[in-house]
BAMAR-372516 format. One record per residue: residue number from 1; x, z, y of N, C-alpha, C in turn. Coordinates in nm, 2 decimals. Layout:
N
<NUM <X Z Y> <X Z Y> <X Z Y>>
...
END
This chain:
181
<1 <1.95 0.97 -2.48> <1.95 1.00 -2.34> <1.80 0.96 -2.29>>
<2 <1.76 1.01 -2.24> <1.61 1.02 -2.18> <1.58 0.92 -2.04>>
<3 <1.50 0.89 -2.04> <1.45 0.77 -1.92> <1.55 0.83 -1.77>>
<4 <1.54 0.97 -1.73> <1.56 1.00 -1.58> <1.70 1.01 -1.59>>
<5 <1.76 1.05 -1.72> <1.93 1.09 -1.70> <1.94 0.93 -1.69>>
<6 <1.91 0.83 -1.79> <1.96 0.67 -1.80> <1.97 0.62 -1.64>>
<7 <1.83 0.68 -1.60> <1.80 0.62 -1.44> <1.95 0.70 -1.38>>
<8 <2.00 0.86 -1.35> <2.07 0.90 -1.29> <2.19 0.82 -1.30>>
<9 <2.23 0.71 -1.42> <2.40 0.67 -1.51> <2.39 0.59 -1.38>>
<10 <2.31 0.49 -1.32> <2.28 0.36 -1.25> <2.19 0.31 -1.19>>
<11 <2.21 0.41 -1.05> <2.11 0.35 -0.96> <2.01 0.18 -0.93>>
<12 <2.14 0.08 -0.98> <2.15 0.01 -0.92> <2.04 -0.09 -1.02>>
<13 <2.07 -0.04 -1.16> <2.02 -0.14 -1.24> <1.85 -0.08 -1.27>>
<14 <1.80 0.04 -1.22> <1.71 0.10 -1.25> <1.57 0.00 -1.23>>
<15 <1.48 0.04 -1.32> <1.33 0.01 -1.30> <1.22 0.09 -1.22>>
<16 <1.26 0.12 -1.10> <1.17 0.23 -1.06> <1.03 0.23 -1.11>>
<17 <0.96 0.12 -1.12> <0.85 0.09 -1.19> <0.76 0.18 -1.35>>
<18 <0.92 0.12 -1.39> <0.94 0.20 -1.56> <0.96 0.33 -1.55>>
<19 <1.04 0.36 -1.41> <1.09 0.52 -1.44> <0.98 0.60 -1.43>>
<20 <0.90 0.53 -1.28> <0.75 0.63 -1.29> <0.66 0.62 -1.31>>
<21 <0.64 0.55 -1.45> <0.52 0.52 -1.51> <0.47 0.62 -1.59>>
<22 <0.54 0.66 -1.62> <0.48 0.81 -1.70> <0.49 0.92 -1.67>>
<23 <0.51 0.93 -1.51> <0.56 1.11 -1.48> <0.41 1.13 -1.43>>
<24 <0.35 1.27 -1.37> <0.28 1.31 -1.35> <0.26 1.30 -1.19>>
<25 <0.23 1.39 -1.13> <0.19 1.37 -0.97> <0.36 1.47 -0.95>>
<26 <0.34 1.58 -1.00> <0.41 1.68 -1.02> <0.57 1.63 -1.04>>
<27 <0.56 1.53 -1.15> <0.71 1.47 -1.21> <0.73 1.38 -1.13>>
<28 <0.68 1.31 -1.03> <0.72 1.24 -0.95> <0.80 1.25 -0.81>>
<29 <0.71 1.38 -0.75> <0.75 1.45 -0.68> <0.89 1.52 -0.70>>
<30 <0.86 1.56 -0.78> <1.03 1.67 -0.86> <1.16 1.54 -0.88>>
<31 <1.13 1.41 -0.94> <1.23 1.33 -0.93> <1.23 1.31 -0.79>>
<32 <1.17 1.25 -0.72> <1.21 1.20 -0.61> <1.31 1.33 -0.50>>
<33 <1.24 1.44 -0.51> <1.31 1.60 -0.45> <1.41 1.60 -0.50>>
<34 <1.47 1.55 -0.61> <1.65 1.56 -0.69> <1.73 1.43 -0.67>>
<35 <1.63 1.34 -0.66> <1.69 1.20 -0.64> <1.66 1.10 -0.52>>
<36 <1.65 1.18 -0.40> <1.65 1.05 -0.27> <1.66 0.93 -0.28>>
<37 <1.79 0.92 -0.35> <1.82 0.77 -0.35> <1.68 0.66 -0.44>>
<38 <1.65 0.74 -0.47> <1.50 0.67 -0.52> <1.39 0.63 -0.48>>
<39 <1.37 0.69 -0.36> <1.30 0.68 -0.20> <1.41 0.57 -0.18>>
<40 <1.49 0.55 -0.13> <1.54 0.42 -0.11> <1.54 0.31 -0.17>>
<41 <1.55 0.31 -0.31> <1.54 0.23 -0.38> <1.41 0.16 -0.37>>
<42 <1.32 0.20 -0.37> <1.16 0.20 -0.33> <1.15 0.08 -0.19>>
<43 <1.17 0.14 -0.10> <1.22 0.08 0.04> <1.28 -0.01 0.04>>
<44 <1.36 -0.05 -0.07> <1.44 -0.15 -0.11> <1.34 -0.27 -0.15>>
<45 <1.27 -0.23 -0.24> <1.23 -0.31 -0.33> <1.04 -0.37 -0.22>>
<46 <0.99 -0.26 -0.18> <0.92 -0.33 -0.10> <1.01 -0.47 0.04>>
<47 <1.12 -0.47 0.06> <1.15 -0.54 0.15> <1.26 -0.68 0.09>>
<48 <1.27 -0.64 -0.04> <1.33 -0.77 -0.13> <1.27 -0.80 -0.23>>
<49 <1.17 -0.74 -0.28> <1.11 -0.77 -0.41> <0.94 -0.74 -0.42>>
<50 <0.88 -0.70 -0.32> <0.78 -0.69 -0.32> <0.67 -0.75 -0.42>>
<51 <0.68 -0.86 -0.49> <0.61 -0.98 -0.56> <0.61 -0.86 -0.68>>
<52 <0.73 -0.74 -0.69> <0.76 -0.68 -0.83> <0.72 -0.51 -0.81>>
<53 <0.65 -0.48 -0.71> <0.62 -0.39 -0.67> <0.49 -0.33 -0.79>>
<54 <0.45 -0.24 -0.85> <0.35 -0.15 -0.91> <0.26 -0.09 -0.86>>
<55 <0.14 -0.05 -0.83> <0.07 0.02 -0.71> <0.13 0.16 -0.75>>
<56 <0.16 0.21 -0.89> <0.22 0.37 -0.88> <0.34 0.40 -0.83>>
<57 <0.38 0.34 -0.77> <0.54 0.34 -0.74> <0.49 0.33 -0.58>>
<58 <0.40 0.25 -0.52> <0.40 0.28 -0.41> <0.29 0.39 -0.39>>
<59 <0.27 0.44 -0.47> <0.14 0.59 -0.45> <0.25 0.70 -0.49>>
<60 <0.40 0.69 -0.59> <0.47 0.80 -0.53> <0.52 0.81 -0.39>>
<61 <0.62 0.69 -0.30> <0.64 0.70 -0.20> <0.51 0.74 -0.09>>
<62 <0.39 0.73 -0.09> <0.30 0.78 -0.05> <0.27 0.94 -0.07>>
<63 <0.33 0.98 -0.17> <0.32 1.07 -0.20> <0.43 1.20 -0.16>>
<64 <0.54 1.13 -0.15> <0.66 1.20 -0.14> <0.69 1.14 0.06>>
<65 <0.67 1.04 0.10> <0.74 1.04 0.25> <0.64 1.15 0.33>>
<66 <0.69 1.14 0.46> <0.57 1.25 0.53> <0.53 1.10 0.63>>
<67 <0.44 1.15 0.77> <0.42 1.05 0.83> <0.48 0.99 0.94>>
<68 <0.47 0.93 0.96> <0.56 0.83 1.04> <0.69 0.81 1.00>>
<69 <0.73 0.87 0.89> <0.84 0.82 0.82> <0.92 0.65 0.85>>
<70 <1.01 0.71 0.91> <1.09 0.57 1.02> <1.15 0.42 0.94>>
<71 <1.14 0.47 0.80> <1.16 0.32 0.71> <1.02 0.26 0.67>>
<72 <0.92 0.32 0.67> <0.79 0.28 0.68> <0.73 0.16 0.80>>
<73 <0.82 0.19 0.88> <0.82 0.12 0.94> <0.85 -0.05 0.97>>
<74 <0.99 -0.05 0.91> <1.02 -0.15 0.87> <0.95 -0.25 0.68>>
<75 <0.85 -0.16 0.70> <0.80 -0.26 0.58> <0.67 -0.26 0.65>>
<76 <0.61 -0.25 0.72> <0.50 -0.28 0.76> <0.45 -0.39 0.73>>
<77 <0.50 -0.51 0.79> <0.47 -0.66 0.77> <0.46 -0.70 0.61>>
<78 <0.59 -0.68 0.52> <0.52 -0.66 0.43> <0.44 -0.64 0.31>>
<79 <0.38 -0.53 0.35> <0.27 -0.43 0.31> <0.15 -0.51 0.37>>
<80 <0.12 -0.54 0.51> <-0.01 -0.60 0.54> <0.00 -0.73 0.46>>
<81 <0.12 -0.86 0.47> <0.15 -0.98 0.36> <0.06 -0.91 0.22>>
<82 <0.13 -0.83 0.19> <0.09 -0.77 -0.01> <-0.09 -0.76 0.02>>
<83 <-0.15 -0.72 0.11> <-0.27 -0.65 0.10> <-0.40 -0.75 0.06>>
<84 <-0.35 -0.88 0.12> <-0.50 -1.03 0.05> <-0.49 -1.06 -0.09>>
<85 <-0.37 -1.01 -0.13> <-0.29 -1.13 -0.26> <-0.31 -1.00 -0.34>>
<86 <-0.32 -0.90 -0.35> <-0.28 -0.78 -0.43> <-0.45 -0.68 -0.52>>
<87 <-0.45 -0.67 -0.60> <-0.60 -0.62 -0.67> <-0.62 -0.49 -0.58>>
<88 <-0.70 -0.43 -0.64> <-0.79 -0.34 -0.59> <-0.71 -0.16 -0.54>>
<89 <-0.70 -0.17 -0.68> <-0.56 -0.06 -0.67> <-0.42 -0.06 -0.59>>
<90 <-0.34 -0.16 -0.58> <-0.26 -0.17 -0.49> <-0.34 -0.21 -0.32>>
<91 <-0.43 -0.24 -0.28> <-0.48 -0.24 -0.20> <-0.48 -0.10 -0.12>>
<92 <-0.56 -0.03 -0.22> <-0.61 0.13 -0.23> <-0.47 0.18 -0.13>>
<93 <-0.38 0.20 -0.25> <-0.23 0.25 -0.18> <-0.19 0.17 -0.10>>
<94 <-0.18 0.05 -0.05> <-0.11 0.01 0.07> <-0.16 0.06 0.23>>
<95 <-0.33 0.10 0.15> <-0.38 0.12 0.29> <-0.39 0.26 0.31>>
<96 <-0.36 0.36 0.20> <-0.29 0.48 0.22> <-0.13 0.46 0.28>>
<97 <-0.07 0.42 0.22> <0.05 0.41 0.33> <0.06 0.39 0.48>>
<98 <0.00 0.27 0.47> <0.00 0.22 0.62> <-0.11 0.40 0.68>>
<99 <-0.16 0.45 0.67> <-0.27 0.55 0.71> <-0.14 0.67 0.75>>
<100 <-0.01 0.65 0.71> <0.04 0.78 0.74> <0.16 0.68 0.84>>
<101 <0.14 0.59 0.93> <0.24 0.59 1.04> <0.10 0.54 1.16>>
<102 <0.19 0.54 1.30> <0.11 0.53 1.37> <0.15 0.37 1.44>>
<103 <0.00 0.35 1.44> <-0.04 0.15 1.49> <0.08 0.12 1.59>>
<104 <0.09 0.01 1.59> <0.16 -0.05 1.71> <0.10 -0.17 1.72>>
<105 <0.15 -0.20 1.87> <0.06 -0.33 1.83> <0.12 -0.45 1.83>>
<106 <0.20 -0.50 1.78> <0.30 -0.56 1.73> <0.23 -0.61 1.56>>
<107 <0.19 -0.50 1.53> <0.03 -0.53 1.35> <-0.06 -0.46 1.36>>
<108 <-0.11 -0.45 1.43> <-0.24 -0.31 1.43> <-0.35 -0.47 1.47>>
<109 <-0.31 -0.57 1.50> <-0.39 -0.68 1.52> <-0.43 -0.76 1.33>>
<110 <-0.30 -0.79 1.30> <-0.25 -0.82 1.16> <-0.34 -0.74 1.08>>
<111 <-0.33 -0.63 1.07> <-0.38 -0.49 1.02> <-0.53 -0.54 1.05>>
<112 <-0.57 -0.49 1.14> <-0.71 -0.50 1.17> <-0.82 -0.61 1.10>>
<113 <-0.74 -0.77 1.11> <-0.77 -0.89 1.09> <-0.77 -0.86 0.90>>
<114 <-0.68 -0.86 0.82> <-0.71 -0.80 0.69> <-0.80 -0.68 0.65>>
<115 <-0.81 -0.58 0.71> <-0.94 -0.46 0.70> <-1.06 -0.52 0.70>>
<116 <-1.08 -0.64 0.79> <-1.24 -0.69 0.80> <-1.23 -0.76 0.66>>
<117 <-1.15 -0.86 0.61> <-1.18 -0.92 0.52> <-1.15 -0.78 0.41>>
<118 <-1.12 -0.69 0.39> <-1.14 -0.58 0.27> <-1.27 -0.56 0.29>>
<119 <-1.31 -0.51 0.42> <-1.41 -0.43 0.41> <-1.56 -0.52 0.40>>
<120 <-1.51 -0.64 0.46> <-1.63 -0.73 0.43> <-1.68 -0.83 0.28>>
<121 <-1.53 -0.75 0.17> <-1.56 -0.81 0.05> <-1.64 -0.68 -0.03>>
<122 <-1.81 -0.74 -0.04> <-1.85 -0.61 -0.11> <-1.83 -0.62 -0.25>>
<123 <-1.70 -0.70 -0.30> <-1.69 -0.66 -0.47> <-1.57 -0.60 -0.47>>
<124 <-1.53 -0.54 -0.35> <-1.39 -0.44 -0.36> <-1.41 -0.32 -0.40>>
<125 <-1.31 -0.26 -0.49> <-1.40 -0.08 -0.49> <-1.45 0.00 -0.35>>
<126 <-1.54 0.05 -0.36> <-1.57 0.16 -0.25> <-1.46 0.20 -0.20>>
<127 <-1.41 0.26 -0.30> <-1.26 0.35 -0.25> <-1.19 0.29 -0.13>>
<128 <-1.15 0.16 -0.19> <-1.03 0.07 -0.12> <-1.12 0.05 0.02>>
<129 <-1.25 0.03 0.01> <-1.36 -0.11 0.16> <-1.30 0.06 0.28>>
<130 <-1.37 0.20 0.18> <-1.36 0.28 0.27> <-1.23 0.29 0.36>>
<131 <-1.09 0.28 0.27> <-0.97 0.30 0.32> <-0.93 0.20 0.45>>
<132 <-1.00 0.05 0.43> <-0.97 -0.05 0.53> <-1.08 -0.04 0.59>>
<133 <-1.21 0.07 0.60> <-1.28 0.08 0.74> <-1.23 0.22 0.80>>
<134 <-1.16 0.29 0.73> <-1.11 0.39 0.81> <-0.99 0.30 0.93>>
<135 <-0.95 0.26 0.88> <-0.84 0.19 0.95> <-0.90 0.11 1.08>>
<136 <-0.99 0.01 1.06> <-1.08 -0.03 1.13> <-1.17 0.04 1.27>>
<137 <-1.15 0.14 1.25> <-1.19 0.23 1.34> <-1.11 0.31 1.41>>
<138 <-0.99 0.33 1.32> <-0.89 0.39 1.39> <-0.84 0.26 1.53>>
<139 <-0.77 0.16 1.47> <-0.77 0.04 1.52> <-0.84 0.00 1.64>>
<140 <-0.96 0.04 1.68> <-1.05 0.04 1.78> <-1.08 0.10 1.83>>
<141 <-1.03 0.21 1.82> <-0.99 0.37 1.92> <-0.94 0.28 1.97>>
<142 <-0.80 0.28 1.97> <-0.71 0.22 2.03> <-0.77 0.05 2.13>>
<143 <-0.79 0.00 2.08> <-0.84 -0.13 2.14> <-0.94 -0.14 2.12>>
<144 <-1.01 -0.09 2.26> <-1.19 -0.10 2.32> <-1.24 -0.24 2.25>>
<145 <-1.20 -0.31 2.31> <-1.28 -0.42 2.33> <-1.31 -0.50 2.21>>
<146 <-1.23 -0.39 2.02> <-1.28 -0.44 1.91> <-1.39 -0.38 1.85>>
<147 <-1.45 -0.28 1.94> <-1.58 -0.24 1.90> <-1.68 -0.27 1.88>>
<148 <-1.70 -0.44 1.96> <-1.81 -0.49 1.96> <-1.80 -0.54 1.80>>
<149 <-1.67 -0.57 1.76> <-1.66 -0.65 1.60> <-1.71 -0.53 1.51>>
<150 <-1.67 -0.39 1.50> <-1.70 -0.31 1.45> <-1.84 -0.25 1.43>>
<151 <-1.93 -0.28 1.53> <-2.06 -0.31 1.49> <-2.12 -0.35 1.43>>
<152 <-2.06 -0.48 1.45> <-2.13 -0.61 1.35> <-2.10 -0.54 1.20>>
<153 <-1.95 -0.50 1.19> <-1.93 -0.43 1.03> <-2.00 -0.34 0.99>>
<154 <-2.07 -0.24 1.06> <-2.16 -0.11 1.00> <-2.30 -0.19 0.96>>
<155 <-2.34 -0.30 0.98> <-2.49 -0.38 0.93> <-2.48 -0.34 0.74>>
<156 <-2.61 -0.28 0.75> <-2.65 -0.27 0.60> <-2.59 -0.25 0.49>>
<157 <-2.60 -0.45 0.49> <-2.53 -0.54 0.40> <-2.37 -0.50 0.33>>
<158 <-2.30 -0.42 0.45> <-2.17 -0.37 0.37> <-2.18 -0.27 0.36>>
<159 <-2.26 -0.16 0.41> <-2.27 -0.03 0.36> <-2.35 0.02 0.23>>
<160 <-2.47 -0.08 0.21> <-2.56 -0.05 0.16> <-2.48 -0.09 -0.06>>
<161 <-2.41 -0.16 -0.04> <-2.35 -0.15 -0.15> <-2.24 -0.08 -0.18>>
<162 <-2.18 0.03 -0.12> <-2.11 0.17 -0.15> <-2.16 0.23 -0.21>>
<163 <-2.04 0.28 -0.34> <-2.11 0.39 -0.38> <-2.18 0.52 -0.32>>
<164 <-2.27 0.62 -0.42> <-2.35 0.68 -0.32> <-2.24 0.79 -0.24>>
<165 <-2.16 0.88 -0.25> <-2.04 0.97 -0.18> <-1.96 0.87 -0.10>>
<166 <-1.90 0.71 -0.16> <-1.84 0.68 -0.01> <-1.95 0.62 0.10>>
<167 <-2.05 0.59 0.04> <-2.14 0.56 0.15> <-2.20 0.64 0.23>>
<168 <-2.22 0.74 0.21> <-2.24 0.87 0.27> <-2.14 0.92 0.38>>
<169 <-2.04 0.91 0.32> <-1.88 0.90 0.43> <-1.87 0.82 0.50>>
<170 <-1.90 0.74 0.45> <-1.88 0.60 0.57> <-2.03 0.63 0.69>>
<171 <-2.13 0.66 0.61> <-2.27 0.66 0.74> <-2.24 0.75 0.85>>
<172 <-2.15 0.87 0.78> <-2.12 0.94 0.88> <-1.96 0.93 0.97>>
<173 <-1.94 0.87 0.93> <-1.82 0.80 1.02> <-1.92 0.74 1.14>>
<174 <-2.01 0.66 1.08> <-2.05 0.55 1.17> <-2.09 0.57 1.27>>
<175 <-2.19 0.71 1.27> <-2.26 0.77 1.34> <-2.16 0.87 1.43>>
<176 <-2.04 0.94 1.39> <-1.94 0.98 1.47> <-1.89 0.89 1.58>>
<177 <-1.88 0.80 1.52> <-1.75 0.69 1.63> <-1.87 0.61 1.72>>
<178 <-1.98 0.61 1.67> <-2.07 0.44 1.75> <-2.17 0.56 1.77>>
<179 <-2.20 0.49 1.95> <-2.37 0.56 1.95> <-2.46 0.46 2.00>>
<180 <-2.55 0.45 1.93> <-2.63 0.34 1.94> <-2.77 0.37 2.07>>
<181 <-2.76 0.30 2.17> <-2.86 0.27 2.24> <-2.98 0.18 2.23>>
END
């Protein structure tokens, strides 16, 4: 019997982790499309077991919910908790997830306060600093008066160690959102 039929015998005892460790972007998608309860499962496990969470297991549910997906919601907290304590790669995805519901401010404060320390660690990958300065800006749309902190974060010093394509993305972010007098 093969990993997905064993997974189908018993929801309950499954390894989501194990199950989608080896599927494709494609095979992940297609189990999760036959098997919902696996999206739950997921949901599950960020909100009782998080410590046992995988970063690909939360890059299918990223992959497969749409946005503002209404149990997303309830792991918010969390997701920002996992984001100090968690490597590079699970960072990456958490702050793709959190990227597909919309702020409240109830953690968009939470949120914000962890993006400065991502984006102000310059030995984080590019990828991930970018994903927690997008947020950071998003975040300050919303609430004016964190713009003045948002300045202080475009100085050199954390741009200037980006790689060359996210730094480039990021210069022009900077120059979209801030106009300097």
């Amino acid at each position: 019997m093969d990993l997905v039929a064993r997974a189908n015998s018993n929801i309950h005892t499954i390894d989501i982790n194990k199950l989608l460790k080896n599927l494709s972007r494609q095979g992940i998608i297609a189990l999760l499309n036959s098997n919902p309860e696996y999206v739950n499962l997921i949901f599950d496990n960020i909100l009782q077991n998080p410590d046992t969470l995988h970063w690909r297991t939360l890059w299918a549910l990223e992959l497969y919910i749409a946005n503002n997906e209404s149990r997303l919601y309830q792991c918010v907290d969390t997701l920002i908790r996992l984001l100090p304590i968690s490597n590079d790669s699970m960072k990456r995805v958490i702050l793709k997830l959190l990227g597909k519901i919309t702020y409240k401010d109830d953690f968009a404060g939470e949120l914000f306060n962890v993006c400065i320390e991502i984006w102000s660690n310059v030995d984080i990958k590019s990828g991930t600093r970018y994903l927690a300065f997008t947020h950071l800006i998003l975040i300050s749309k919303i609430h004016q008066e964190l713009r003045r902190e948002m300045i202080i974060l475009t100085d050199s010093h954390f741009v200037e160690p980006l790689s060359p394509g996210i730094r480039t993305s990021v210069i022009k972010l900077i120059n979209k959102t801030f106009t300097f007098h």
